[in-house]
N, C-alpha and C positions, 0 to 999 in steps of 0.2 A: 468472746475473743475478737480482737478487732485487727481485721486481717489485711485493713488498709488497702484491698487488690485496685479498688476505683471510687470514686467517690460521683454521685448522680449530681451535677448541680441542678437539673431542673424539678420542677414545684417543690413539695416544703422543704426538700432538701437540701432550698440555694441558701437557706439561713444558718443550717447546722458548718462553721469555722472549728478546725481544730486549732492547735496552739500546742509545740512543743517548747522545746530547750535544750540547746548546746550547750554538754557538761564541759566544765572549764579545767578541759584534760593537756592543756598546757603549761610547761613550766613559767611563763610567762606569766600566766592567773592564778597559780596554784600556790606559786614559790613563797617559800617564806612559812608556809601550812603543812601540816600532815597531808601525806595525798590521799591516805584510805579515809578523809573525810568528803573525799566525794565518792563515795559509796552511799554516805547518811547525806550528802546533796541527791543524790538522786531519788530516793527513798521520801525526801523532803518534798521534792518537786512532783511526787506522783500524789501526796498528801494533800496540796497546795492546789489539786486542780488539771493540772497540767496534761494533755493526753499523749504528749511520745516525750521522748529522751535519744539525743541525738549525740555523736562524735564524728571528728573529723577525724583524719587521718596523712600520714607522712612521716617522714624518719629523717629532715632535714631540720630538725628542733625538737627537741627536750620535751617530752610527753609522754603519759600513760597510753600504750599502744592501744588502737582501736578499739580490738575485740578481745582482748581485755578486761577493758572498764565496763563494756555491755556483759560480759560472763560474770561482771562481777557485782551489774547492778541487778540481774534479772532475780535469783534469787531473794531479793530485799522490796521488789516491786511484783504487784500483779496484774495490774491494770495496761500501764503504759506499754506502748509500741518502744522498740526497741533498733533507734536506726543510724544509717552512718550519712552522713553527709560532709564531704562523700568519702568513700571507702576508694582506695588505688589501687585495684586489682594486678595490678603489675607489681606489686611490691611481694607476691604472695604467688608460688606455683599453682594453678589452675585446679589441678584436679583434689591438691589437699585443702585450696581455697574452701572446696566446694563439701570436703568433710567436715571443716572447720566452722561454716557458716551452716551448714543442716546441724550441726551438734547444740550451736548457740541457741538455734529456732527449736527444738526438739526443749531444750533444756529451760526455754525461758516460755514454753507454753503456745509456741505461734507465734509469738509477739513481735518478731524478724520484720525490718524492711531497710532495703540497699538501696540507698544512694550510690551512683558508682559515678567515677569523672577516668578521662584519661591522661590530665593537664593541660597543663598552660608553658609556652614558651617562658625562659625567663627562671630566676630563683625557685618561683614555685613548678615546677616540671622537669624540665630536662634533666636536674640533678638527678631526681628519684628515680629515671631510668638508666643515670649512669651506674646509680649504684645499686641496685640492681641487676643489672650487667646484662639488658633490656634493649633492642635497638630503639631509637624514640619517632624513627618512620615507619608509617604503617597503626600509629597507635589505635587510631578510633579504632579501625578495623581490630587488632587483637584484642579490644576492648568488648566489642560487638561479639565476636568471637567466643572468647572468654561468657560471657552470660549465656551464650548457645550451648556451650559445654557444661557450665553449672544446671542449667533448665534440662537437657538430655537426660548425666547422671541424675539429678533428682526425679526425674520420672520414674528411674527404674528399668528403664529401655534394655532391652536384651540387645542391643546394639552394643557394642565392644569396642568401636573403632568412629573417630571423629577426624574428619578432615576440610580442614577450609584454608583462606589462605594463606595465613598466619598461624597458626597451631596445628597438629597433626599427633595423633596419639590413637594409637592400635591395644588390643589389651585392657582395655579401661577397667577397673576392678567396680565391684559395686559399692556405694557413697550408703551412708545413714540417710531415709528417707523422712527428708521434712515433715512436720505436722501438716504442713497442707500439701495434698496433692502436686500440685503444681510449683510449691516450693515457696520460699518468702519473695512477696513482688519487689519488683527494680525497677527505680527511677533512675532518671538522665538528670543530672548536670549538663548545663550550657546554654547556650543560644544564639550561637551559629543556624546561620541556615540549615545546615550539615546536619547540626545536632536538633533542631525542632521536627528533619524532617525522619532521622530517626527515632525520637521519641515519642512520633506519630505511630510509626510504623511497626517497633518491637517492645517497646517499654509501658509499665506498668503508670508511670508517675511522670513529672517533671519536677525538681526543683532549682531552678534559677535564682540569680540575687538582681537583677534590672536596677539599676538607680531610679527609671522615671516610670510612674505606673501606666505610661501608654504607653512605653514599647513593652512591657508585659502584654497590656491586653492585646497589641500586635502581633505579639509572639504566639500566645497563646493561641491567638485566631489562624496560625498559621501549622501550628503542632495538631491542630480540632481537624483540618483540611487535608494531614498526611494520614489522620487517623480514620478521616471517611474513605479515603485515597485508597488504604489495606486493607479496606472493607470491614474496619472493628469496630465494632458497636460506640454512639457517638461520646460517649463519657466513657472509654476506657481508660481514657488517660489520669490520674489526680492530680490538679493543678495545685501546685505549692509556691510557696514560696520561703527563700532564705534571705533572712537581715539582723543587722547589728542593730543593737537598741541599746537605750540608758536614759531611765529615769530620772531627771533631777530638777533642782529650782525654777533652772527656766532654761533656754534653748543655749544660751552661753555658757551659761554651770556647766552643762551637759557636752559642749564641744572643746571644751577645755577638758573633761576628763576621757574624752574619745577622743582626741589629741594624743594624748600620753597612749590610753591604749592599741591605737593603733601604731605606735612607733613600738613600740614595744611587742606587737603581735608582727605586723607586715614589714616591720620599716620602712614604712610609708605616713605621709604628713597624712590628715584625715582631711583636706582638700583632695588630693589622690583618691583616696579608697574610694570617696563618694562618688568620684567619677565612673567608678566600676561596680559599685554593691549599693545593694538598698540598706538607708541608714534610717533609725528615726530616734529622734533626741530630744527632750523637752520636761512639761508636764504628762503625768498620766494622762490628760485628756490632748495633748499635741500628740506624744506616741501614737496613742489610738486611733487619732485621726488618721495620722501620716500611715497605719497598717491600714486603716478603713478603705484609701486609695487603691488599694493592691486587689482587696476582697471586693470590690465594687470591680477591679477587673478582671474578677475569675478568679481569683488565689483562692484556694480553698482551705489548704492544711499551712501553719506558718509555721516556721520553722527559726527561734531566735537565738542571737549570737549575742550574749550579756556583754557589754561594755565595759566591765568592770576589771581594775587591775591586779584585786589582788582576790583570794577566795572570802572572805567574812565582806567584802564588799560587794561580791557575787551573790553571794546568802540575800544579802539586804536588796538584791535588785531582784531576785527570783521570790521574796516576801512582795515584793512596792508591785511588781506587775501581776501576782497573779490577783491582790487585793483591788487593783486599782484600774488596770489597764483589762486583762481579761474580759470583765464584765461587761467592758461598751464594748467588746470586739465581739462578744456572743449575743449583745442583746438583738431581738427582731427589728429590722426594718422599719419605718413609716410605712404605712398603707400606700400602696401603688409605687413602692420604690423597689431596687430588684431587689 
């Protein structure tokens, strides 16, 4: 069972890189296909190599809902970790969030882990709290919140009654108790000051998208310092990392078709996106490099977002990377390199 809580990067275990994939549960990537064939993409991807299986989440575009697609891939996988990136807690009352996501983990073996975000200014955020009927000040805080109240119920806590600044709830009925103790771990989204120095301090993971791998490993050095700060052991945190990929010809092939796909996902040129997300685009050995950047600075678990615009094009990039790219992202090191 791979329970994802932390991963040690120091001795043999700075070489062990996991390597998921973002199911393409958008109508954007999907359209045009049966959507119950990603069910047999996921199923594929755990076949293929692959150690987690990731979804986003939001209801401001055409998609197979979150949790969902993970209740609907766990029975078909057994292996793979089972996670959101990231999941909108706001989108979801709290306390049946919290039945909702021990049911998934309980049913899919352990295999749970959350990504959680609480937005971004702009198309991608503020809507999803209006419709929601959400105030959108105060977010982190109901966000922080919210994980304090899912971590309590899955304890089991004879406590009844939760109060902080943003939620308040008396009464608490008892939840389905996760496979693990402690419940499935949570990572943070972001990298804000804000957010590095919270997911020092409370969270399980980080997964950010950084376009340039030195403000990762500036980040990172900075989330490692709030997590000595809380006094938790110095690798409690798993550093990840999230980015778009697309294997093709050569680096133009390749930005000509993450061109379309990101007009088509952001509506955004894909000179935008790069400014905000890690992208890598090329050959299998460009890709690999361009991730090798990230894991040279701390990345530990990667988390990719296929490029591709339509599903049987997806197919063909989750075959090209796990044959092609995978293996120089796990091979060992040179001697005396980290």
């Amino acid at each position: 069972m791979n329970t994802m809580r932390a991963v040690d990067t120091a001795g043999p275990m700075a070489q062990d890189i996991s390597v998921g994939v973002l199911l393409p549960i958008g109508k954007a990537q999907w359209g045009g296909s049966d959507p119950r064939e990603l069910v047999a993409f996921a199923s594929r991807a755990e076949r293929l190599g692959y150690d987690s299986l990731w979804v986003n989440d939001g209801i401001t575009e055409a998609r197979i809902e979150a949790l969902t697609m993970l209740a609907a891939a766990a029975p078909v996988t057994e292996r793979v970790t089972l996670g959101t990136a990231a999941l909108m807690p706001v989108l979801r009352r709290p306390v049946q969030a919290a039945q909702a996501l021990a049911s998934l983990d309980l049913l899919s073996g352990g295999r749970l882990a959350l990504t959680v975000g609480a937005g971004f200014p702009g198309r991608f955020g503020k809507p999803i709290y209006e419709l929601s009927g959400v105030p959108w000040a105060n977010r982190f805080t109901r966000l922080d919140e919210t994980v304090s109240l899912w971590r309590q119920l899955w304890s089991g806590s004879e406590n009844t009654s939760f109060h902080g600044e943003v939620l308040h709830f008396d009464g608490l009925p008892p939840v389905a108790t996760p496979s693990r103790p402690e419940g499935p771990p949570i990572w943070l989204a972001g990298s804000t000051p804000a957010a590095l120095d919270r997911t020092g301090r409370m969270y399980d993971g980080w997964l950010p998208y950084p376009p340039r791998p030195a403000d990762y490993e500036t980040a990172l050095a900075d989330v490692r310092r709030a997590t000595e700060a809380a006094g938790r052991p110095a690798h409690a945190v798993t550093p990840a990392l999230f980015a778009s990929v697309l294997v093709a010809p050569d680096v133009a092939a390749g930005r000509r078709t993450l061109q379309e796909f990101c007009l088509a996902n952001y509506r955004l040129p894909l000179d935008e996106v790069e400014r905000i997300q890690a992208v890598a685009t090329g050959t299998a050995e460009q890709v690999a490099a361009r991730l090798a950047e990230y894991t040279a600075a701390g990345a530990r678990h990667l988390v990719l977002r296929l490029g591709a615009t339509d599903l049987p094009s997806a197919r063909d990039q989750l075959e090209r990377i796990a044959s092609d790219v995978l293996p120089r992202l796990r091979e060992p090191s040179p001697p005396g390199l980290p």
